[in-house]
Each structure stands twice: as structure tokens, then as C-alpha cells.
ZALUMDO-977495 format. One record per residue: residue number from 1; chain; x, y, z of N, C-alpha, C in turn. Coordinates in steps of 0.2 Angstrom, whole numbers, padded with zeros to 4 digits, always signed. Each point is the difference from the previous one (the first is absolute). Layout:
FIBA  num  cadena    nxx    nyy    nzz   caxx   cayy   cazz    cxx    cyy    czz
FIBA  NUM       A      X      Y      Z      X      Y      Z      X      Y      Z
...
# end
This chain:
FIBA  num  cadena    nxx    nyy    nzz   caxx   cayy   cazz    cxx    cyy    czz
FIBA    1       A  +1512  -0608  +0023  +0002  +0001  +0007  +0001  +0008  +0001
FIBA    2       A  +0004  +0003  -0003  +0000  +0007  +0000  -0007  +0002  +0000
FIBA    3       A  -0003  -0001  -0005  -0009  +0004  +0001  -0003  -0001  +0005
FIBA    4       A  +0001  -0004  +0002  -0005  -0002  +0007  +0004  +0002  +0006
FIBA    5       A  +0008  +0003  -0001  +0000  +0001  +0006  -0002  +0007  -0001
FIBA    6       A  +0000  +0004  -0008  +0001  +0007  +0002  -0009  +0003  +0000
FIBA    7       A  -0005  -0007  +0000  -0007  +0001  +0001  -0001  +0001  +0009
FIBA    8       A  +0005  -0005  +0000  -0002  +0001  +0009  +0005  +0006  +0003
FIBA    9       A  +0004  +0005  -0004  +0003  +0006  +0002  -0005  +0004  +0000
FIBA   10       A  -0004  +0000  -0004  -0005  +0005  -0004  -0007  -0001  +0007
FIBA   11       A  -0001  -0005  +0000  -0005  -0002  +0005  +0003  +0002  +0008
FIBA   12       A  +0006  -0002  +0001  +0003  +0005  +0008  -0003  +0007  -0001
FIBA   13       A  +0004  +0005  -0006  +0001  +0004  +0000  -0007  +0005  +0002
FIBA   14       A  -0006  -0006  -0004  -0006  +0005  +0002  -0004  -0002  +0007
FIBA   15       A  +0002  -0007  +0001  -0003  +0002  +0009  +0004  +0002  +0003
FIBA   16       A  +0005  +0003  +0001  +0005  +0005  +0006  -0002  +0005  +0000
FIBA   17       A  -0004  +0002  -0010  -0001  +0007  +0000  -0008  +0000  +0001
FIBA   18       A  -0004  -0004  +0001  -0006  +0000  +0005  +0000  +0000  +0006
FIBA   19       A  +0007  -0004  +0003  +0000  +0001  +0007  +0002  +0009  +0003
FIBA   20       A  +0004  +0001  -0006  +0003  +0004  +0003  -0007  +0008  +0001
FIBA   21       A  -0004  -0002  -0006  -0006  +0005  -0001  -0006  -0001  +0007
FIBA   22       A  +0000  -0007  +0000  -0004  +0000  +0006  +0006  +0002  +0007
FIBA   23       A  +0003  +0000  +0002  +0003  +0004  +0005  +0000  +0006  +0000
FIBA   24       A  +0002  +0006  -0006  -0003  +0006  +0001  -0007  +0001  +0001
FIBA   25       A  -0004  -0005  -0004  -0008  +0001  +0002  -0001  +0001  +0007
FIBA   26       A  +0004  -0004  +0004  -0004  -0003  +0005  +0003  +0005  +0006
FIBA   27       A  +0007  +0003  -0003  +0003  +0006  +0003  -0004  +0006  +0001
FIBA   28       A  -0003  +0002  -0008  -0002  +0004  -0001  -0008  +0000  +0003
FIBA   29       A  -0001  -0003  +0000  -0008  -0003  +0003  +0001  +0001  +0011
FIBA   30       A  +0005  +0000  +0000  +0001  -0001  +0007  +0002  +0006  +0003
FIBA   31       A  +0003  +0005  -0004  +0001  +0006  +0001  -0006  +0005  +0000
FIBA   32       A  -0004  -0001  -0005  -0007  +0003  -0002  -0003  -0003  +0008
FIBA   33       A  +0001  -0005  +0002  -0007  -0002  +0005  +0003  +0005  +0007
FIBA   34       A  +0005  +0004  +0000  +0001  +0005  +0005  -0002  +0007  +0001
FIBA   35       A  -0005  +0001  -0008  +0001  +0007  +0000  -0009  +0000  +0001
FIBA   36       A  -0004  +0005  +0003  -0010  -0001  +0000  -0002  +0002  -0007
FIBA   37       A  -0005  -0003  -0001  -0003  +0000  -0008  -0001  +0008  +0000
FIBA   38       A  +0004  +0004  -0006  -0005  +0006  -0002  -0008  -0001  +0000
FIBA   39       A  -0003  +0005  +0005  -0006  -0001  -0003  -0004  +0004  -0005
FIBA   40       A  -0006  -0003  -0002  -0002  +0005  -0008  -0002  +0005  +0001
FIBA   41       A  +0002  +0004  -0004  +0001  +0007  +0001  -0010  +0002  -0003
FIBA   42       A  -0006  +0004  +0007  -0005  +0000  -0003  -0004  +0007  -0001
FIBA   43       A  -0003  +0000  -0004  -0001  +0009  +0000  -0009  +0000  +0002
FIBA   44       A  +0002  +0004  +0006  -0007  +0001  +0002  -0003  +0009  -0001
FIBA   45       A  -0001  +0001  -0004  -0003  +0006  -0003  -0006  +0004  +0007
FIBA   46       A  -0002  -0004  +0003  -0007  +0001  +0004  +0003  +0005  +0008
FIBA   47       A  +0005  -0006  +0001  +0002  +0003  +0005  +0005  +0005  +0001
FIBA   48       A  +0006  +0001  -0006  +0003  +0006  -0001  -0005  +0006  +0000
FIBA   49       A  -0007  +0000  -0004  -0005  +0004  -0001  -0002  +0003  +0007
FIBA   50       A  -0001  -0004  +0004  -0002  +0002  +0008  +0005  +0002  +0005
FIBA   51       A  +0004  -0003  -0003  +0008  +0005  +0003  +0000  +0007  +0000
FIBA   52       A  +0001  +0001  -0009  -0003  +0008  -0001  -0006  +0003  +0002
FIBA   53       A  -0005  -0003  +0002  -0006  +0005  +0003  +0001  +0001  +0007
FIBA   54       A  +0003  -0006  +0002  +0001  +0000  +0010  +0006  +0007  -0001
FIBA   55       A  +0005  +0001  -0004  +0005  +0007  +0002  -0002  +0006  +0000
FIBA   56       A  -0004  -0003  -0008  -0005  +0009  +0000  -0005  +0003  +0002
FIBA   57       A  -0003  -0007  +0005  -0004  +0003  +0006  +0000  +0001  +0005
FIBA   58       A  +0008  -0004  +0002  +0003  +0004  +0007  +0006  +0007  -0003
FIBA   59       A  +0000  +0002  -0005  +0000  +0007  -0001  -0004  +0003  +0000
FIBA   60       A  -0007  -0002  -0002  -0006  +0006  +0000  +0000  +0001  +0006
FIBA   61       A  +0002  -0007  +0006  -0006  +0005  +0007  +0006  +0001  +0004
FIBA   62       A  +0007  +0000  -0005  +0006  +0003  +0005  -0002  +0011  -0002
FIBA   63       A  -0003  -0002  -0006  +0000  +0009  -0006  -0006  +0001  +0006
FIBA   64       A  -0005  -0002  +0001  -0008  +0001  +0003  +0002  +0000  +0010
FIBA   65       A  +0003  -0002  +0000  +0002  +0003  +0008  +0005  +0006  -0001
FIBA   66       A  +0004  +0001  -0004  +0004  +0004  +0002  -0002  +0005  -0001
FIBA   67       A  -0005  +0001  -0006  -0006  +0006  -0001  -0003  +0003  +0004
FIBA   68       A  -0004  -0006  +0005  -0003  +0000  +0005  +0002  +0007  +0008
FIBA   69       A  +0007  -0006  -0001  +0003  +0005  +0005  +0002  +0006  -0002
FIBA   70       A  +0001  +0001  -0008  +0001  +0009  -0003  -0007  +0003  +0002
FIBA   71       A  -0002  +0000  +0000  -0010  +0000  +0001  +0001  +0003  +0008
FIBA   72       A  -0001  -0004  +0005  +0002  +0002  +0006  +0001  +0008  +0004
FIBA   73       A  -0003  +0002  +0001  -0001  +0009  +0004  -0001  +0002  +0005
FIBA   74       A  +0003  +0006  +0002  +0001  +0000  +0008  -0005  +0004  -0001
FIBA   75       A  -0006  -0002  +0007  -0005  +0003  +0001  -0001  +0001  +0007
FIBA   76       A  -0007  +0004  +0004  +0002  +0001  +0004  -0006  -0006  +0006
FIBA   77       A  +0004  +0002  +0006  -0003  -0006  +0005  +0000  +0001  +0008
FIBA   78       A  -0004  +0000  +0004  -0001  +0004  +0008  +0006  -0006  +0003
FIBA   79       A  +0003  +0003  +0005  +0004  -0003  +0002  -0003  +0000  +0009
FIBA   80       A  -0007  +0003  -0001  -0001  -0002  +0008  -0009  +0003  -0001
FIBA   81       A  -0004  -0003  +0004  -0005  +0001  +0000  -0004  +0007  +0000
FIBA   82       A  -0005  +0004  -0003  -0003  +0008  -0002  -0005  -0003  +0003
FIBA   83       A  -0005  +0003  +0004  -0006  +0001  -0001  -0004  +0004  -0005
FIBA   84       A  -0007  -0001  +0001  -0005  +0004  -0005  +0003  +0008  +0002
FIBA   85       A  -0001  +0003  -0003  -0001  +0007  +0000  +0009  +0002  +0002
FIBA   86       A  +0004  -0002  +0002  +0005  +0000  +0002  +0006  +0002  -0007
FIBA   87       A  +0004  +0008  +0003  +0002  +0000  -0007  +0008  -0002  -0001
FIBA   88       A  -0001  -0001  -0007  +0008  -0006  -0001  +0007  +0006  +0001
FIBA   89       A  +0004  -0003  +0003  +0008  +0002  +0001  +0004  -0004  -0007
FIBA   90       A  +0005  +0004  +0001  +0005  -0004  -0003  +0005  -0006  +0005
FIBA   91       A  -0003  +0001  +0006  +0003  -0006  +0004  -0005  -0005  +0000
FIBA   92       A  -0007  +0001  -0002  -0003  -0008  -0003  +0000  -0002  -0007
FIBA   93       A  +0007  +0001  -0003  +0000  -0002  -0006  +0007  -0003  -0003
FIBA   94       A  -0001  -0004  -0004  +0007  -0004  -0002  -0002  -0002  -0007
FIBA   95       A  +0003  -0003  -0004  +0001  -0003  -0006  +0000  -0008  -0002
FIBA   96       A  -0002  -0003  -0002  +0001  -0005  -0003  -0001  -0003  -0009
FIBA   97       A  +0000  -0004  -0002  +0002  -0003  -0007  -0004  -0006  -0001
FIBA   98       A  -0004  +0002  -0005  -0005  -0003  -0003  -0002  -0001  -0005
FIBA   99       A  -0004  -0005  -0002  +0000  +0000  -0009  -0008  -0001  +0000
FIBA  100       A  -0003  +0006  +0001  -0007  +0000  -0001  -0003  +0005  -0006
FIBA  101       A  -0009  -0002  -0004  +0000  +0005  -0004  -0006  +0004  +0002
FIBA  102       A  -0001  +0002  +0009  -0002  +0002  +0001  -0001  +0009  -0001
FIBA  103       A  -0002  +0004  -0002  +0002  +0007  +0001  +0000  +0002  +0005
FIBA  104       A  -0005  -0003  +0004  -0003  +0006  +0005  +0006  -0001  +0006
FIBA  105       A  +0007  -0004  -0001  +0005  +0000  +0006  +0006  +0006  -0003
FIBA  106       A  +0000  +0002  +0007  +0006  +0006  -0001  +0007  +0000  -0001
FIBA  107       A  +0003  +0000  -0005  +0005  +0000  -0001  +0003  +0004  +0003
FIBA  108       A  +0008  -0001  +0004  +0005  +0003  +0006  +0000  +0008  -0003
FIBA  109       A  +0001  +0002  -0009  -0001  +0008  +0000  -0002  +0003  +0000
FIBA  110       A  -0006  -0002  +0003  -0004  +0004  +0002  -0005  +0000  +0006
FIBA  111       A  +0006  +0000  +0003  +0000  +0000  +0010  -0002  +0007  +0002
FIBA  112       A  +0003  +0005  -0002  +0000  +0005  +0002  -0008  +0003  +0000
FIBA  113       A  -0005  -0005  -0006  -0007  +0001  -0002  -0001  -0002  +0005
FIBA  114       A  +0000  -0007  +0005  -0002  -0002  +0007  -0001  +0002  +0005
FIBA  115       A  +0009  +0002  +0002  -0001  +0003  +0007  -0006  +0007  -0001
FIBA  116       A  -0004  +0000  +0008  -0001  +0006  +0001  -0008  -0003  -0002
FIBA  117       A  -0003  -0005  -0005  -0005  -0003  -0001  -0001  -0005  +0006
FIBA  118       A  -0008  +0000  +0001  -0004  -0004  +0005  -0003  -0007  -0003
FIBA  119       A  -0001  -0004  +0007  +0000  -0010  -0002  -0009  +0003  -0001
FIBA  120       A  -0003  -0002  -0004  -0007  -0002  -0001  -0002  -0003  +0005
FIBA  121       A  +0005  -0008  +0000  -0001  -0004  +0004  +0005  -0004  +0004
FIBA  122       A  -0003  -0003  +0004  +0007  -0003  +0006  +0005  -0004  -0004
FIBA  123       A  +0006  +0002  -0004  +0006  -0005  +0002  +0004  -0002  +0002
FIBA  124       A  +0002  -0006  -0003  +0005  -0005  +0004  +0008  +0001  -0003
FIBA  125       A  +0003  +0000  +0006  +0006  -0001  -0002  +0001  -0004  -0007
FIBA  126       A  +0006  -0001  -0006  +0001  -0002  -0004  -0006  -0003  -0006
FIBA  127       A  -0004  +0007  +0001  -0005  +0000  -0003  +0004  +0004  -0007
FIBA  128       A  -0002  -0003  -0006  +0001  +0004  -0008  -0005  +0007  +0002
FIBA  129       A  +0002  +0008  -0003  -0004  +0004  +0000  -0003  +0002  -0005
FIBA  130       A  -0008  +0000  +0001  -0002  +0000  -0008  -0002  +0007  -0001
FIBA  131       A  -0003  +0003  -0005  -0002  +0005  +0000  -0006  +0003  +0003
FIBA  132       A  -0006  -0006  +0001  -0005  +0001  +0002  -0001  +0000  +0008
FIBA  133       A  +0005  -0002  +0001  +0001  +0001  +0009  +0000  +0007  +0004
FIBA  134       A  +0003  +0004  -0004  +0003  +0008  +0000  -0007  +0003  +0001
FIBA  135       A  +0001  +0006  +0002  -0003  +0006  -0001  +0002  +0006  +0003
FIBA  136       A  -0003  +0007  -0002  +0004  +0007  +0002  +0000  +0000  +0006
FIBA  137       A  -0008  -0003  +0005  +0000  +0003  +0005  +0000  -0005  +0004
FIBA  138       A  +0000  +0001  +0009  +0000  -0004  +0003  -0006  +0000  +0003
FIBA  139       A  -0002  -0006  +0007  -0007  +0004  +0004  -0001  +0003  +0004
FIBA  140       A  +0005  +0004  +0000  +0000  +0007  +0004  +0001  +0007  -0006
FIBA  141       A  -0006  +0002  +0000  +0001  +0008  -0004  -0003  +0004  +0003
FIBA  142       A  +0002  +0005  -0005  -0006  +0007  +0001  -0007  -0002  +0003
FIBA  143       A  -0002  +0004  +0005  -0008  -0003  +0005  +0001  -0007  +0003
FIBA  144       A  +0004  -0003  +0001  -0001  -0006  +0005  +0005  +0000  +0005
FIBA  145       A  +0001  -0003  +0004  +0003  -0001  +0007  +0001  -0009  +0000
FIBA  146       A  +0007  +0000  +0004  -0001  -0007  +0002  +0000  +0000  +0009
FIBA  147       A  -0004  -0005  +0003  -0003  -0001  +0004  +0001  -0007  +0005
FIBA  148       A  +0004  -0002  +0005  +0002  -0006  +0001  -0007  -0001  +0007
FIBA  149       A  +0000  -0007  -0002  -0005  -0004  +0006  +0003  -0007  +0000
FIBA  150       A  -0001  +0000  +0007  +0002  -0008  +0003  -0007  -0002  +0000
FIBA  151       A  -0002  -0008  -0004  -0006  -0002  +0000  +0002  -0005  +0004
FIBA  152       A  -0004  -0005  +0004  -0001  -0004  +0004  -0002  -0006  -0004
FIBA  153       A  +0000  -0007  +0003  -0006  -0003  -0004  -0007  +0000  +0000
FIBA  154       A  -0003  -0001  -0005  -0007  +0000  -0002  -0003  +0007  -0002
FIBA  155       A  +0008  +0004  +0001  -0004  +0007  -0005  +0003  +0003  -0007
FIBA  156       A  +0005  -0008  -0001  +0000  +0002  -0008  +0000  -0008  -0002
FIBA  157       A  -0001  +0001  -0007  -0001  -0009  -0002  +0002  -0005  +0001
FIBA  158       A  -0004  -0006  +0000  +0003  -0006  +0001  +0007  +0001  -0003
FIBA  159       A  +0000  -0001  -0007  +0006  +0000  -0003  +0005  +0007  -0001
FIBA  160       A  +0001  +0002  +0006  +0005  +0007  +0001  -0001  +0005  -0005
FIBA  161       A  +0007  +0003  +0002  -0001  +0007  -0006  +0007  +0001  -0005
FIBA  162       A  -0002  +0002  -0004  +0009  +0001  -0004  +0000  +0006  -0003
FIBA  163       A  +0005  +0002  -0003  +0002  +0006  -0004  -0005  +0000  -0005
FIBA  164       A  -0004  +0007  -0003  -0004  +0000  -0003  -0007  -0003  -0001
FIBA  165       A  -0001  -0002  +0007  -0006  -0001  +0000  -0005  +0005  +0001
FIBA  166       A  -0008  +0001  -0002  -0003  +0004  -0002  -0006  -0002  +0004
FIBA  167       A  -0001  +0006  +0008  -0004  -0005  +0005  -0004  +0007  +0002
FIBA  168       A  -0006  -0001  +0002  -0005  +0006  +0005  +0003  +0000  +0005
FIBA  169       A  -0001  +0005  +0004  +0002  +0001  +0008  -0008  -0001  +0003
FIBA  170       A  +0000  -0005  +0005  -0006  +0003  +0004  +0003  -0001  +0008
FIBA  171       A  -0006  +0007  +0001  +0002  +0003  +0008  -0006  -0004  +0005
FIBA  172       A  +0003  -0004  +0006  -0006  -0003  +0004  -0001  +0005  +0006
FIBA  173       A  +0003  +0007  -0002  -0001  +0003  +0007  -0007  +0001  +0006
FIBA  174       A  -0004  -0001  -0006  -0009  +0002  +0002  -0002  -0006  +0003
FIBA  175       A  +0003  -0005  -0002  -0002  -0008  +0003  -0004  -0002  -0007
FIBA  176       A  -0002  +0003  -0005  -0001  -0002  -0007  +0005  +0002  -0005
FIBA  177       A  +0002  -0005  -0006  +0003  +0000  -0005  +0000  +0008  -0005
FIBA  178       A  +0004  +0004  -0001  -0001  +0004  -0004  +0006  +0002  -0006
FIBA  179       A  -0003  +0000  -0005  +0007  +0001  -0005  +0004  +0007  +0002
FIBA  180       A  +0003  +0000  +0000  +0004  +0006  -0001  +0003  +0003  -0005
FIBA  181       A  +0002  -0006  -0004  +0007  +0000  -0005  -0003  -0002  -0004
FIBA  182       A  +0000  +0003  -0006  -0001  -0009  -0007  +0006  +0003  -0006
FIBA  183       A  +0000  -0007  +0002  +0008  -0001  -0007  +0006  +0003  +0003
FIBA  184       A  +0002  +0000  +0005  +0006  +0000  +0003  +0005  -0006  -0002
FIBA  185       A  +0006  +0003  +0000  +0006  -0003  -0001  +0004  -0003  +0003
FIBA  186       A  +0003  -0008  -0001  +0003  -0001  +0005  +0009  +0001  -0002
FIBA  187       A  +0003  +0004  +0005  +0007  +0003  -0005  +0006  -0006  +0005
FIBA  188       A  -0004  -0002  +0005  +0005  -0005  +0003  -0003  -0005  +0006
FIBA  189       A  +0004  -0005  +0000  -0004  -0004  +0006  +0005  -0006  +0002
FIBA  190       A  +0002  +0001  +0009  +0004  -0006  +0004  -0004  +0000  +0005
FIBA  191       A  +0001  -0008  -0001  -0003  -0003  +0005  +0005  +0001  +0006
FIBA  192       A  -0007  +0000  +0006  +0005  +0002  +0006  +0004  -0004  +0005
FIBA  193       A  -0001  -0005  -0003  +0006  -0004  +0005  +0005  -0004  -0005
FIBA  194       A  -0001  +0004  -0006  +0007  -0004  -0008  -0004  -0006  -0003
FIBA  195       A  -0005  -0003  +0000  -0002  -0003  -0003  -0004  +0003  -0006
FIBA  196       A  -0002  -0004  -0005  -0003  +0003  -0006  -0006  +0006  +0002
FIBA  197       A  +0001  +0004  -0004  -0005  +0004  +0002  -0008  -0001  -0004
FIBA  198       A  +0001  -0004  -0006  -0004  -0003  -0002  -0003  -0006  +0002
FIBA  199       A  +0000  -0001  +0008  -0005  -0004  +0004  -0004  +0003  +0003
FIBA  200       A  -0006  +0002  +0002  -0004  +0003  +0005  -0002  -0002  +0006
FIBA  201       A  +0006  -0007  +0004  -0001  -0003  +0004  +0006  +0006  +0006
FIBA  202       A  +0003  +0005  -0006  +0005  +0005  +0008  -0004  +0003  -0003
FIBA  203       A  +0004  +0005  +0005  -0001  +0009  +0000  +0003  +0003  -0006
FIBA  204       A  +0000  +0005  -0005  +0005  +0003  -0004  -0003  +0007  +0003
FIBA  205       A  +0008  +0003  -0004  +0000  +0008  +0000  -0001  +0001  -0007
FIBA  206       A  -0003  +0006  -0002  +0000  +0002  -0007  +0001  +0004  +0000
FIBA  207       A  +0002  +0003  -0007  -0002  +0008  -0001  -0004  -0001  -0005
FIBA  208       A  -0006  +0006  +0002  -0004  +0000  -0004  -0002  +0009  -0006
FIBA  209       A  -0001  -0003  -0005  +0001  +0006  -0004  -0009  +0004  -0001
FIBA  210       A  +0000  +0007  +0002  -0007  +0000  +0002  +0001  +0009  -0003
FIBA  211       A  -0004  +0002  -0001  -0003  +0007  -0004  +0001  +0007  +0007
FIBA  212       A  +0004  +0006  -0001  +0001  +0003  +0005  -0005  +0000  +0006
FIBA  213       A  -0006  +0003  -0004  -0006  +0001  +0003  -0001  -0007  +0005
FIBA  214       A  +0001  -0004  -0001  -0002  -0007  +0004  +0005  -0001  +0004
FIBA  215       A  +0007  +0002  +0001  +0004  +0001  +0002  +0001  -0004  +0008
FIBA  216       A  -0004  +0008  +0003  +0000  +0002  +0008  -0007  -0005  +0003
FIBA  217       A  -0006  -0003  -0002  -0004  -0006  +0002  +0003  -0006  -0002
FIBA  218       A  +0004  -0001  -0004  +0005  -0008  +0000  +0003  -0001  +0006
FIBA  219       A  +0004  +0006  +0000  +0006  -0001  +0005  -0003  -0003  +0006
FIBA  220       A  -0005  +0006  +0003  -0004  +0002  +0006  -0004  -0009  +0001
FIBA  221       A  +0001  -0002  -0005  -0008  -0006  +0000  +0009  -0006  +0004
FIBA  222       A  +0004  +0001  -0006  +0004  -0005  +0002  +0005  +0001  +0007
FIBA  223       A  +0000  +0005  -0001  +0002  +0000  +0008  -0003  -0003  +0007
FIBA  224       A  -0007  +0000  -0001  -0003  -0003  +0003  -0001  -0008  +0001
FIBA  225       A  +0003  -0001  -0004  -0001  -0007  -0003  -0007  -0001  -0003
FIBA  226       A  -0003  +0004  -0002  -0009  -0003  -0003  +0003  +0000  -0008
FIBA  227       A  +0003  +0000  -0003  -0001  -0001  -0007  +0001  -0006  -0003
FIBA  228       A  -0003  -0001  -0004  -0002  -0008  -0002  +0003  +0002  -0010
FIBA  229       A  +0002  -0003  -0002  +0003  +0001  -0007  -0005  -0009  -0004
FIBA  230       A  -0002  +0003  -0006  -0003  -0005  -0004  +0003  +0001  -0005
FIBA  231       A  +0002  -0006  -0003  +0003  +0001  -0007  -0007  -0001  -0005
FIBA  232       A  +0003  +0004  -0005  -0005  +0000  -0006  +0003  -0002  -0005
FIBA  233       A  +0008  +0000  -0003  +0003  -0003  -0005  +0008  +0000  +0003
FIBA  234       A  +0002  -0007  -0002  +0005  -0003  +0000  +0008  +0003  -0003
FIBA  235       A  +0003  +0003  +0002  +0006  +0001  -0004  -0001  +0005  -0007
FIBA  236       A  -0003  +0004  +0000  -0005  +0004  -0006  +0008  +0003  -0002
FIBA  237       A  +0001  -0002  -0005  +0005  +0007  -0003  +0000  +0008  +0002
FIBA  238       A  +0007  +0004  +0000  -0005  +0008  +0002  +0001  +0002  -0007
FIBA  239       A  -0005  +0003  +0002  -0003  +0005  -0009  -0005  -0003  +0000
FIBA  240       A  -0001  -0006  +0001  -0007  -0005  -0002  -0006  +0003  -0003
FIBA  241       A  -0002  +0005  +0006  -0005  +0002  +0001  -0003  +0006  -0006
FIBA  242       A  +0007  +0001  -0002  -0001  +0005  -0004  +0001  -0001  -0008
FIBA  243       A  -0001  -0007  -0003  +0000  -0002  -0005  -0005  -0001  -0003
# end
């Protein structure tokens, strides 16, 4: 009697203590279901690798702009429109900054080389100055004279006239065509009512660049109104002629 009761003490003792194991299981089990699974931790060698080249090559083109702009020089630049033959001031000139590997553009220090130098050819305000623009002289020197004449339409070209253009004079005063002039210069041209003067549907005024000697029958022709102007070349550089 005794052994069987102390067999069925022995048998309580171990299901209490498997009850009591499944309730911390099921404690510990219920506790764990409120925390997110760690995830596995994975190594991607490929992508760290492109990390590092995406940084070091927005350093390269942070180092290659910054260079850039150390590069950068003030050079020089018209701040208002020259004619051909027209000589440069220091009041058509300003500075600007550029990153060019041209040589032939002027750097600002040497302005002073500038002024007092003549446009080759016509230009434009915020135009870069190059070298080959410049020259010593203008198209007024020693033996020439400049010469103004109002042309009317139909006595200088369809396509008008502009600075440095390079034109004959002919006189109609006889009632036939005769040259007067050859290779005359154009040192300026407005049209007479403010429209482009490179239309030959107005009238322009010009001055014309012409050899002393030729002078006094330019004026005389143009005064008249008989003088008819043919263009022979377009915007010619000056000096042109002499290269």
C-alpha cells in the first residue's frame, strides 16, 4: 500500500513538473511572438564595391570643376560696337572670365597693348578680343582723306553697305559710267531713315575712304548726286590688301 501510494507521488510529482515546463514554454513562446524576426545578416561585397567608386568619382568631378574654375582668366571683351578701321578706346573695353586654350584672346594685362590699336573688322558689342582683329593702323592715314556721300537707292547695292567694305566709285556725271575710284573704303555707313544700312532698298550716308589725289572729284561727283558706289568685296579686313 505504501509503494503504490509513494509510485502515484512520484507520477504527480512529474506531471506538475511538465505542466509547470509547458507554461513557461508557452510564456516564453508568447513573449518571443512580440519581438520582429532578426533578419540574416548578408554580405554583398558588389555593392559596397560601387559605393566606393560612386564617392571617388563625385570627388574626381568635384577636384575637375574646381580646377576648372582655377583655370578661369580675365580677358578682354568690347562693351559696345567698333567699326572697321575705327580705333579702340579704353571706353570700349571691359573684362571677362573664361576658361579658354585659345591664345590668340587678350588677356585684361595687357590692355594698355589695346587701346590706341584699330578694329580690322566691324565689331559687336560683347564680342571676346582676339588678336587677329587688331591692327596699328586705321582707314584713315598718311595720303587718304575720308569723304561722306548720301547714296540714294539704286546707286549702291542691292545688299547695302557696311564698314570695311571695299567698293569702286563710279561717276555718272557724263551720262556714261566711269570709274573714278578703285578699292575705296567703306569707313562707315547709316542708313537714312534708321533702318539697316545693309538694305539697298533706302538711301545710306557713308563715308568713304579714298586717296588724297581722288579727294576733290569724289566729293564734287557726290555732291551732285551722280556717284553710284559698286561693291567689289565684302567686309575685307584692313591691311587685307597688304598681305
Amino acid at each position: 500500500m505504501a509503494g503504490t501510494t509513494q509510485t502515484t507521488d512520484a507520477a504527480g510529482e512529474r506531471q506538475r513538473a511538465r505542466e509547470q515546463r509547458g507554461i513557461r514554454s508557452s510564456q516564453r513562446a508568447k513573449a518571443d511572438t512580440g519581438r520582429l524576426p532578426s533578419p540574416p545578416r548578408q554580405r554583398r561585397p558588389a555593392l559596397a564595391a560601387l559605393a566606393v567608386l560612386l564617392i571617388a568619382g563625385g570627388a574626381a568631378v568635384a577636384a575637375l570643376l574646381a580646377m576648372r574654375v582655377d583655370e578661369r582668366t580675365p580677358v578682354l571683351m568690347l562693351r559696345g560696337d567698333v567699326a572697321a578701321g575705327q580705333q579702340i578706346t579704353e571706353q570700349h573695353l571691359e573684362t571677362t572670365q573664361v576658361a579658354s586654350e585659345l591664345d590668340t584672346l587678350i588677356p585684361e594685362s595687357q590692355l594698355d597693348q589695346v587701346v590706341g590699336q584699330y578694329a580690322r573688322v566691324s565689331l559687336r558689342s560683347g564680342q571676346l578680343i582676339d588678336t587677329t582683329m587688331l591692327g596699328p593702323s586705321g582707314l584713315l592715314t598718311d595720303g587718304t582723306a575720308a569723304v561722306g556721300a548720301s547714296l540714294a537707292p539704286g546707286f549702291l547695292p542691292a545688299g547695302g553697305l557696311q564698314e570695311g567694305d571695299v567698293v569702286d566709285l563710279v561717276s555718272i556725271a557724263t551720262g556714261s559710267g566711269e570709274v573714278i575710284v578703285e578699292d575705296a573704303r567703306v569707313s562707315s555707313a547709316v542708313s537714312s531713315d534708321g533702318s539697316s544700312a545693309t538694305s539697298g532698298a533706302t538711301g545710306v550716308v557713308a563715308t568713304l575712304i579714298v586717296d588724297r589725289e581722288d579727294e576733290a572729284e569724289v566729293a564734287a561727283v557726290a555732291a551732285q548726286n551722280q556717284l553710284v558706289v559698286t561693291l567689289v568685296e565684302r567686309g575685307a579686313p584692313v591691311g587685307a590688301e597688304e598681305e
